[in-house]
C-alpha positions as a Markdown table, in Angstrom:
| # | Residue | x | y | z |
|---|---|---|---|---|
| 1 | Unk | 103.4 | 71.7 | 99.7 |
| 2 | Unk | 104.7 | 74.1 | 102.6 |
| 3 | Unk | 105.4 | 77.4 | 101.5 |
| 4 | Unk | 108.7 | 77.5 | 103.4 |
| 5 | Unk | 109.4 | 74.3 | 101.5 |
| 6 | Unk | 108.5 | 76.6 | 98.1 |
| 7 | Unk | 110.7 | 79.3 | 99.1 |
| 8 | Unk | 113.6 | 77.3 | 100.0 |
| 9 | Unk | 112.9 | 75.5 | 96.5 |
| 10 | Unk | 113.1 | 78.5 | 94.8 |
| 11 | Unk | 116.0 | 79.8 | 96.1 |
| 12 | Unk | 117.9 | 76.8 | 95.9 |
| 13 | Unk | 116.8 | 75.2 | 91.7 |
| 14 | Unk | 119.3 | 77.8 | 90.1 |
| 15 | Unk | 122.1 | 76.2 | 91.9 |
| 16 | Unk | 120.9 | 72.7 | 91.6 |
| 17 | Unk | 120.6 | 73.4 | 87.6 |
| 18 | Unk | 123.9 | 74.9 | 87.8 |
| 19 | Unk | 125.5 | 72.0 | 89.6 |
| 20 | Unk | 124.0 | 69.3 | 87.2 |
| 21 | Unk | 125.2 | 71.3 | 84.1 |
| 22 | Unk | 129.2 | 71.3 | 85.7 |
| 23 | Unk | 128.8 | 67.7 | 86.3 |
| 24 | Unk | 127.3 | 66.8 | 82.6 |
| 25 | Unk | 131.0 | 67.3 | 81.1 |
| 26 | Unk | 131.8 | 66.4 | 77.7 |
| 27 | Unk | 127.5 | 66.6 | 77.1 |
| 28 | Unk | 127.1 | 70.6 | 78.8 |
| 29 | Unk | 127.1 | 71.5 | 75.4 |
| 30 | Unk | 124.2 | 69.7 | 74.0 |
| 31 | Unk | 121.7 | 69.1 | 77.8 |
| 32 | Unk | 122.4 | 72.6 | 79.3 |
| 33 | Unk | 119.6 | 74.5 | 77.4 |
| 34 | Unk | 117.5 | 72.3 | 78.2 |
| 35 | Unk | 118.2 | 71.9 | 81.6 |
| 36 | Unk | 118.3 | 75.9 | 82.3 |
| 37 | Unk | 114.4 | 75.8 | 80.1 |
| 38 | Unk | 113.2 | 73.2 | 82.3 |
| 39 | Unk | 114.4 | 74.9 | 85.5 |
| 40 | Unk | 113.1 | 78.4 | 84.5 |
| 41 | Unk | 109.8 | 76.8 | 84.1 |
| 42 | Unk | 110.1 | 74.8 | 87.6 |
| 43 | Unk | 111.1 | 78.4 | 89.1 |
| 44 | Unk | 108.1 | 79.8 | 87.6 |
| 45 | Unk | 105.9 | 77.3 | 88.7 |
| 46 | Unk | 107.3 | 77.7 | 92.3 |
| 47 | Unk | 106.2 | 81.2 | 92.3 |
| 48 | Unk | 102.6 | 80.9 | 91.1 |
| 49 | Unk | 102.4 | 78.0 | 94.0 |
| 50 | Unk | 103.6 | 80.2 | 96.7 |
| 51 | Unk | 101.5 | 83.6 | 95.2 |
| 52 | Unk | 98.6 | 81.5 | 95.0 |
| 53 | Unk | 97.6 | 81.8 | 98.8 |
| 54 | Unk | 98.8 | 85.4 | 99.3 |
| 55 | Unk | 96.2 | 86.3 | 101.1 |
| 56 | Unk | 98.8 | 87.6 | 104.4 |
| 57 | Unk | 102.7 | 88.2 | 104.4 |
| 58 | Unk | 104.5 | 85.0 | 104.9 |
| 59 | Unk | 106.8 | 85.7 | 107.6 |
| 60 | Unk | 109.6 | 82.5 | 108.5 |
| 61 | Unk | 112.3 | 83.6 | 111.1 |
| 62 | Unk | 114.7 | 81.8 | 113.5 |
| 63 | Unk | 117.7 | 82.9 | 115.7 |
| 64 | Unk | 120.5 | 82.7 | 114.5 |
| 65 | Unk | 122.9 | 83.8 | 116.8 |
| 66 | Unk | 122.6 | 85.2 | 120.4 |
| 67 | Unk | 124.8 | 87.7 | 122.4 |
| 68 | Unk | 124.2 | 88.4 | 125.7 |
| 69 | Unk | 121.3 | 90.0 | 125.8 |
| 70 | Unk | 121.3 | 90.5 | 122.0 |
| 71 | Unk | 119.5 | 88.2 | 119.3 |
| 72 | Unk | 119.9 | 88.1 | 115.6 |
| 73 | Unk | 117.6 | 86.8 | 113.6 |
| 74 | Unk | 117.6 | 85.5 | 110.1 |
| 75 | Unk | 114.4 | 84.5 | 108.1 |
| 76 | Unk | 111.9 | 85.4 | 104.8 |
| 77 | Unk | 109.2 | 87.9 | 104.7 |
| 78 | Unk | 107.2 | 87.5 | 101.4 |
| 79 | Unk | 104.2 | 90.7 | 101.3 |
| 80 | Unk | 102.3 | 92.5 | 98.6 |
| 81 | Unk | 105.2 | 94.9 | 98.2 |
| 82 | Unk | 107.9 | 92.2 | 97.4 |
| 83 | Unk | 105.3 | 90.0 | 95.3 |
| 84 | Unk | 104.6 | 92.9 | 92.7 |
């Protein structure tokens, strides 16, 4: 897989999880834990996928907004410093 695709993944299973445990209703009680267990271990899994290549900083970055002759920027930068 892409590691942008990872990243976004990672970032975005908690509130998936979170999401499908609201909507379970009257049965939180009894799939939740084993929902939340099964999405740790897909967040875990997410993170050995995208540490597994670290061989240089991922950088992703796009503009976001622009103001005369002003840009902004938004965007991920995963490096040895933020990966230990």
């Amino acid at each position: 897989m892409d590691s942008l695709i990872n990243l976004c993944s990672l970032l975005l299973l908690p509130l998936i999880t979170a999401v499908l445990i609201i909507a379970l209703g009257k049965y939180r009680w009894r799939l939740a834990p084993a929902f939340a267990v099964i999405s740790a271990f897909g967040a875990l899994l997410l993170t050995f996928s995208v540490l597994k290549d670290f061989l240089e900083p991922l950088r992703f970055s796009w503009e976001w907004i622009t103001l005369d002759e002003h840009k902004f920027y938004i965007g991920f930068l995963l490096d040895s410093a933020a990966a230990t």
